[in-house]
DRENNUPA-166080 format. One record per residue (C-alpha): residue in three letters; x, y, z. Coordinates in steps of 0.1 Angstrom, whole numbers, padded with zeros to 4 digits, always signed. Layout:
BEGIN
alaXYZ ...
// end
This chain:
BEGIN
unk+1932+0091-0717 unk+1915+0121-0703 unk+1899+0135-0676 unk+1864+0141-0678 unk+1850+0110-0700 unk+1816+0130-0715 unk+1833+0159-0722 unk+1863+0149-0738 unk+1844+0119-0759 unk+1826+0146-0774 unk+1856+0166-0784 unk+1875+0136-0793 unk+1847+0120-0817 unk+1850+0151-0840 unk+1888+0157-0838 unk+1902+0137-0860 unk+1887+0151-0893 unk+1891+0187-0883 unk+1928+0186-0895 unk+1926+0173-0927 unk+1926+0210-0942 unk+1944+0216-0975 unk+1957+0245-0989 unk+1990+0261-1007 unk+2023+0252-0992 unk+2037+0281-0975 unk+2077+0284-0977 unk+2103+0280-0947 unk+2111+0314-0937 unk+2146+0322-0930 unk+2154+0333-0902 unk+2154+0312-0870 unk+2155+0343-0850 unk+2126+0355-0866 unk+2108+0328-0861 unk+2113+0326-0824 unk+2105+0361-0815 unk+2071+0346-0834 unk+2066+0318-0807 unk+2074+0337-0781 unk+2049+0360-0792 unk+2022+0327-0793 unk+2033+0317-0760 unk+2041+0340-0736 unk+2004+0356-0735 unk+1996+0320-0723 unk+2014+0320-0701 unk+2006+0349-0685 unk+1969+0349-0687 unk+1978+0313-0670 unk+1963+0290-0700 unk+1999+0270-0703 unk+2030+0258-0685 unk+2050+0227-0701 unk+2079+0226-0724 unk+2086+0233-0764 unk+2109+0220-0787 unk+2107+0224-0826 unk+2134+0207-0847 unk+2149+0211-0884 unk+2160+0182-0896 unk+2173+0167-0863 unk+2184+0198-0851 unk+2166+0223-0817 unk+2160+0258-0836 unk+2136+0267-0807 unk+2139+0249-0770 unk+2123+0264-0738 unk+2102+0257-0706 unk+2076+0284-0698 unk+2052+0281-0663 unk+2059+0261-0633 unk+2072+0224-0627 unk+2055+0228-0592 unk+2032+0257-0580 unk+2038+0250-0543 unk+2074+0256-0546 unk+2073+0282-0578 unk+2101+0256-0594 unk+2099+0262-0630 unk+2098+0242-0661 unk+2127+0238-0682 unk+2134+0217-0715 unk+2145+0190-0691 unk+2114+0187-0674 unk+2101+0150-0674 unk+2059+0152-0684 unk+2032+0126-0683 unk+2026+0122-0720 unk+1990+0104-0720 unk+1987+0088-0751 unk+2011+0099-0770 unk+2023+0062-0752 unk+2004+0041-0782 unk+2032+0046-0809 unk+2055+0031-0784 unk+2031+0006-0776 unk+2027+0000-0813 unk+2065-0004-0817 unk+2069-0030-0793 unk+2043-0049-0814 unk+2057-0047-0844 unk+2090-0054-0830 unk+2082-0087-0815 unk+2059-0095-0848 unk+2100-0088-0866 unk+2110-0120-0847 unk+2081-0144-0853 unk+2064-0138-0816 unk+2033-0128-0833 unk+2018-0118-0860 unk+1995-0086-0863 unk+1969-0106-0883 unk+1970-0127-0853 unk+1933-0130-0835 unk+1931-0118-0800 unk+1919-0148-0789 unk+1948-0162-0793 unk+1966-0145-0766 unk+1938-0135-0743 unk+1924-0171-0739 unk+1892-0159-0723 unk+1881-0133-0751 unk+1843-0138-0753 unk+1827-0154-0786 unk+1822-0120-0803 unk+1859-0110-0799 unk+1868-0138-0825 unk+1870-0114-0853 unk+1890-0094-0839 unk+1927-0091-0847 unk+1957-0073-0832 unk+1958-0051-0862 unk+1925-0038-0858 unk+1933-0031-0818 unk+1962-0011-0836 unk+1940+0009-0854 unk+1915+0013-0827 unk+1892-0007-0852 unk+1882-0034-0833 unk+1847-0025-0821 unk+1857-0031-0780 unk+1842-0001-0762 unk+1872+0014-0739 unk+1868+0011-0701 unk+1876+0048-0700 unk+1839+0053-0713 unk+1823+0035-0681 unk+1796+0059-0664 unk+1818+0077-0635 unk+1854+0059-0641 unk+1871+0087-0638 unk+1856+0098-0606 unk+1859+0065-0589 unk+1876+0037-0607 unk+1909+0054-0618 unk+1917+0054-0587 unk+1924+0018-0583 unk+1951-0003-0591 unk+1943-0030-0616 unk+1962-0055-0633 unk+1959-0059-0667 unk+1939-0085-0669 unk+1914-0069-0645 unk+1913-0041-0669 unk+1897-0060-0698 unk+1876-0078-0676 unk+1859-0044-0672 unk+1854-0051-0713 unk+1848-0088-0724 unk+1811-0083-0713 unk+1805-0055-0732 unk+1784-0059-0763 unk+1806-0049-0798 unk+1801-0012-0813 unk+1803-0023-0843 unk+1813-0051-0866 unk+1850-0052-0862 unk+1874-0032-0893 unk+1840-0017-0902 unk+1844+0018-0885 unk+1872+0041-0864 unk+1863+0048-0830 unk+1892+0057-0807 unk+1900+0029-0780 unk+1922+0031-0749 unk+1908-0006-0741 unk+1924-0019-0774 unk+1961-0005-0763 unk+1957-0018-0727 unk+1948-0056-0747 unk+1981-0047-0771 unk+2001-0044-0738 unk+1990-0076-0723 unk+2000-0095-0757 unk+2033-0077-0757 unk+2037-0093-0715 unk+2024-0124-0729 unk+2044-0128-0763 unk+2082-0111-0740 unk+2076-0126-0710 unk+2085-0092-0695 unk+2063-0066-0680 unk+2055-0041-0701 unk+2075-0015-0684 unk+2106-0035-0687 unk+2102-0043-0722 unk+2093-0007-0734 unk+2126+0003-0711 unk+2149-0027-0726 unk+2138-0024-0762 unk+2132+0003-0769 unk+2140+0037-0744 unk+2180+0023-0733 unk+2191+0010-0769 unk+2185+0045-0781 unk+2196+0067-0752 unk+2159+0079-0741 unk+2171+0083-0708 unk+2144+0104-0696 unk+2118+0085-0704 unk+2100+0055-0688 unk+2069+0045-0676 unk+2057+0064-0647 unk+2050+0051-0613 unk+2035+0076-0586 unk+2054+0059-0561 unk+2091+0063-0573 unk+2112+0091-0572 unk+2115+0106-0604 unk+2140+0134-0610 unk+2126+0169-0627 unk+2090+0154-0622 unk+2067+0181-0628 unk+2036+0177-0608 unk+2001+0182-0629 unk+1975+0207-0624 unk+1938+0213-0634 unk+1920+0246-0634 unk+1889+0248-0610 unk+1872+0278-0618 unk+1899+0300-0621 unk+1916+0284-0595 unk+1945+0261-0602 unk+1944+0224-0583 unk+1966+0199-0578 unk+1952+0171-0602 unk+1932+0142-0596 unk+1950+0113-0583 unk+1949+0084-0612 unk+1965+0052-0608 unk+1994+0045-0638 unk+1980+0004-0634 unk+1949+0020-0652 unk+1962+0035-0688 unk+1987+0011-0685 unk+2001+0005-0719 unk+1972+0028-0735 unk+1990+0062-0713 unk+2013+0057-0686 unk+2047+0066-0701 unk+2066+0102-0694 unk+2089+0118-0711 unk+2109+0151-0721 unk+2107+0171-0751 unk+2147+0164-0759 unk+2139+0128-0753 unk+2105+0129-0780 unk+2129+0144-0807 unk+2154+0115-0801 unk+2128+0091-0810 unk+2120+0112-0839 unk+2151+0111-0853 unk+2156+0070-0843 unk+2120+0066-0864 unk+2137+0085-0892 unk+2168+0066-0890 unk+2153+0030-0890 unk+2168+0022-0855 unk+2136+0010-0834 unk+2120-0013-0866 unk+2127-0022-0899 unk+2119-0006-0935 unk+2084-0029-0936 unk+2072-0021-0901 unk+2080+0017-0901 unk+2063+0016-0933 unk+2030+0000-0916 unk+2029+0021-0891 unk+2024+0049-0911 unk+2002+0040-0934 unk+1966+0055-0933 unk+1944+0024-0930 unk+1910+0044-0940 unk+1903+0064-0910 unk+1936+0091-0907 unk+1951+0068-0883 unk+1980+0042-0887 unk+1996+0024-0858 unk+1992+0047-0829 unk+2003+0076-0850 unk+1974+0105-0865 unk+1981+0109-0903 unk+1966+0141-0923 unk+1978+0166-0946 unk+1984+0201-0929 unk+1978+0228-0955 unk+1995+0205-0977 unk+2019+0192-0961 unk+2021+0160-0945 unk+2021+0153-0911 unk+2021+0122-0887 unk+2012+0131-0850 unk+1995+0123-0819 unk+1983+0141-0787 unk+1982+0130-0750 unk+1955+0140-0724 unk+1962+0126-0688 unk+1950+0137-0653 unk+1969+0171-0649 unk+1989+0168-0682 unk+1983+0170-0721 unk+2009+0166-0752 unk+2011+0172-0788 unk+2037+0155-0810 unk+2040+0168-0848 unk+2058+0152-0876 unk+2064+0165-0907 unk+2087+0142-0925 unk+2090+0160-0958 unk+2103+0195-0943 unk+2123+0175-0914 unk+2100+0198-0892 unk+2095+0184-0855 unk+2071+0203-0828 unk+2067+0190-0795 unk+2044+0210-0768 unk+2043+0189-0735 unk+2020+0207-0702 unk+2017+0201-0671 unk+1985+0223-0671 unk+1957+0196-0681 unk+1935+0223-0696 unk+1963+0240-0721 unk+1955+0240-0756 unk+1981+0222-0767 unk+1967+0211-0794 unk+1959+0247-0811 unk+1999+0259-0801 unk+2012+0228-0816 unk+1990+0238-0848 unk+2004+0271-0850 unk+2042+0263-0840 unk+2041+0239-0871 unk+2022+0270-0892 unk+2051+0293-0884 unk+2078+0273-0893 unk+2059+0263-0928 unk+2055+0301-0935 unk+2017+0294-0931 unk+1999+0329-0927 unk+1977+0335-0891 unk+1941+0334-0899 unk+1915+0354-0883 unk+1885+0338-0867 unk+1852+0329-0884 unk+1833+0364-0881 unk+1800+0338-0874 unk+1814+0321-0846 unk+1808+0338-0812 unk+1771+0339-0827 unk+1768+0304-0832 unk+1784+0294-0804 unk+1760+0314-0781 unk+1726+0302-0803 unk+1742+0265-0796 unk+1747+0269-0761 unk+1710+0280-0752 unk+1701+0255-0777 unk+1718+0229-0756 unk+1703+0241-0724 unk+1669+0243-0734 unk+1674+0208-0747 unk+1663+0219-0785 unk+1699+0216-0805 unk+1693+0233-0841 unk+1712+0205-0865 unk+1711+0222-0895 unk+1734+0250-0879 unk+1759+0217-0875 unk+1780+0192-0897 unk+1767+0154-0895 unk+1794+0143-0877 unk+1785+0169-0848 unk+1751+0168-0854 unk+1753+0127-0851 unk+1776+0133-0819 unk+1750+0162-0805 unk+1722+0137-0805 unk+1739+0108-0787 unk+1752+0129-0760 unk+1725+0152-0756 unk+1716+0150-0723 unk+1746+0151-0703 unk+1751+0182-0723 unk+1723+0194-0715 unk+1735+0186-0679 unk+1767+0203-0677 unk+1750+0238-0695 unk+1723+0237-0672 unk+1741+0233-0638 unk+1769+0262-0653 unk+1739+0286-0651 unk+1731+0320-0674 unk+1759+0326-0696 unk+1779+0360-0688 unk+1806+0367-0713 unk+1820+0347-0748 unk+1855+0362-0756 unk+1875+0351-0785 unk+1914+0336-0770 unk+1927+0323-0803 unk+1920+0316-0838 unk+1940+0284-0843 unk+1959+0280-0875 unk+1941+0248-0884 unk+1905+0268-0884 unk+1902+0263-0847 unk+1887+0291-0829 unk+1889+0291-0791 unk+1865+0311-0771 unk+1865+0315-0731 unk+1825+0315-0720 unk+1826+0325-0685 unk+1790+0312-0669 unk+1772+0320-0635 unk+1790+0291-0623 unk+1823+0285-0641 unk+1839+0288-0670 unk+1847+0266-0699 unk+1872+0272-0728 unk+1848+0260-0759 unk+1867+0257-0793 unk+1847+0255-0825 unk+1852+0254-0859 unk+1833+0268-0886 unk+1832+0258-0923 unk+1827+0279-0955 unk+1786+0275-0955 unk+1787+0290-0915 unk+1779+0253-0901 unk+1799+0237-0871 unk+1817+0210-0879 unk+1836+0207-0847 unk+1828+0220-0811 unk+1846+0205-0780 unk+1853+0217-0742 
// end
């Protein structure tokens, strides 16, 4: 789920192939102390140049080594955050989604081979291919509702049923054949979550609470309602041109089983160690759900190698709040970031927590990049990309998305300044441009032939 639909498709077409990096495996370092002083060092400049506020956890083998809350739970009344804070955690919802799937496919409700149709009785003609695996693995071909012109500046803030959800879908034409191509879907989760109320007979709050959050003592997690009083609630914030805001107001009815859980970072390593232990499904399902089906993706979980290592993982991007969850099963290595700043890179700390603690060296950024990025910006104003400065994959995204581009560079005015924040262990580099009329924190990353193979904002 995210805020701002062009910008963060453009980011999110291109993400999922910029981790698949391979390289020596670094060893464990030693010392825990060490190792802290070392994300303390990562962190706490972010915090004080205001770019994060949330929560961190990293685990070995079950175990907290490092555990702290850095910003503020709530600006207005300078509370701060603390490792009990509660966080919206956007999508990293799917894998519990998922789970409640496969669990109800354990006792013969359903059956992930199953066709939607079955279960959603008025699935159009062109949906009859379709299957709940391929909703799983965001196969399916369905465009998302969350891509409708303007939904996040005018429908998000209404409550809808499920059903009026994928009503806003079934009369959409297919993207593609279905199981013939990856494109990420929040509309497939929602459709998962209305077969899970359909199969249980129980809303999909109570059965995610019932089955899965109270049998294994995730009791500060649940699925979050802006109505109810929720304990340790940290409120979410979006940055405004240097000015922090209180975030958009988004009905929880609309993510619904695609985003609408919260969560702590204690609570997101006891479901680590639960997935590790067998406890929410058995040997066949875990194994499902982590198995790469062709497209770094399994059932709701991100699967890639991270300088050799292998990792399973998923981030969350909701109005006012982002998450990253990192698996390492191998190394018994856990990193959780969770903000309540909805423009933190998360992502890039999460990269380099998990670098630290795999004895990964820093690396420095790509000595071509603040050049490229400025030639691509003009480029994109004047309308006039230069492709062969890009990968295909960018290049391809570029083209289809051109214009509102085009849009946002132009109304941001002359560019002032490009300064280099972070050079992301994962070949990320993060740049903050500052415009006539804004600024925008651009990452990019650059590949061994001086080409862009990512770029996102």
């Amino acid at each position: 789920m995210g805020v701002h639909a062009v910008v963060r498709s453009f980011s999110g077409i291109l993400f999922l192939g910029l981790m698949l990096l391979f390289a020596p495996r670094g060893a464990l370092a030693a010392s825990d102390a060490d190792l802290s002083a070392k994300v303390e060092a990562l962190i706490q400049p972010l915090v004080k140049a205001d770019r994060f506020s949330g929560a961190v956890l990293i685990a070995r083998n079950g175990k907290p080594v490092f555990r702290k809350g850095f910003g503020l739970a709530n600006r207005e009344w300078n509370i701060p955050n603390d490792p009990e804070t509660k966080f919206r955690i956007g999508s990293i919802t799917k894998q519990f989604t998922a789970t409640a799937i496969l669990q109800l496919a354990e006792v013969g409700k359903l059956s992930i081979d199953d066709p939607v149709s079955k279960y959603y009785t008025d699935a159009p003609a062109a949906w009859s291919g379709i299957t709940i695996r391929h909703l799983l693995t965001h196969t399916s071909g369905i465009p998302s509702y969350t891509d409708a012109p303007h939904f996040f500046d005018e429908g998000a803030r209404s409550d809808r049923t499920p059903e009026e959800i994928i009503k806003l879908m079934v009369d959409k034409p297919l993207a593609f054949t279905p199981g013939s191509k990856f494109t990420y879907d929040n509309g497939g989760y929602v459709i998962l979550g209305y077969i899970i109320e359909k199969v249980s007979g129980e809303h999909y709050a109570e059965y995610v609470q019932h089955h899965i959050f109270d049998p294994l003592g995730m009791t500060s997690t649940g699925y979050d309602v802006s109505a109810t009083i929720i304990p340790k609630r940290a409120a979410g914030y979006s940055l405004d041109k240097g000015t922090f805001t209180n975030t958009p107001y988004l009905s929880m009815t609309e993510p619904f089983s695609a985003g609408s859980l919260y969560s702590t970072v204690g609570d997101l390593l006891i479901w680590d160690q639960a997935l590790n232990a067998g406890k929410p499904l058995k040997p066949a399902s875990l194994q499902a759900m982590f198995t790469d089906y062709g497209h770094g993706y399994g059932f709701g979980w991100l699967i890639d190698e991270f300088f050799g290592h292998q990792r399973f993982f998923h981030g969350g991007d909701i109005n006012g709040f982002v998450g990253r969850f990192d698996r390492y099963p191998k190394e018994g290595l856990t990193v959780v970031v969770l903000s309540n700043d909805g423009g933190a890179p998360v992502g890039g700390i999460g990269d380099n927590l998990g670098a630290i603690y795999l004895g990964i060296p820093p690396r420095t950024a790509a000595a071509v990049g603040e050049v490229l990025l400025r030639r691509s910006i003009e480029a994109l104003r004047t309308g006039k990309p230069n492709y062969d400065d890009m990968g295909p994959p960018l290049a391809e995204a570029t083209r289809v998305q051109l214009p509102d581009l085009q849009k946002i560079i132009t109304g941001l005015g002359q560019v002032k300044s490009i300064k280099l924040q972070q050079a992301y262990a994962a070949g990320v580099d993060e740049y903050e441009v500052v415009f006539q009329n804004g600024v925008l924190d651009w990452n990019i990353v650059v590949d061994k032939d001086g080409k862009l193979t990512g770029a996102w904002f």
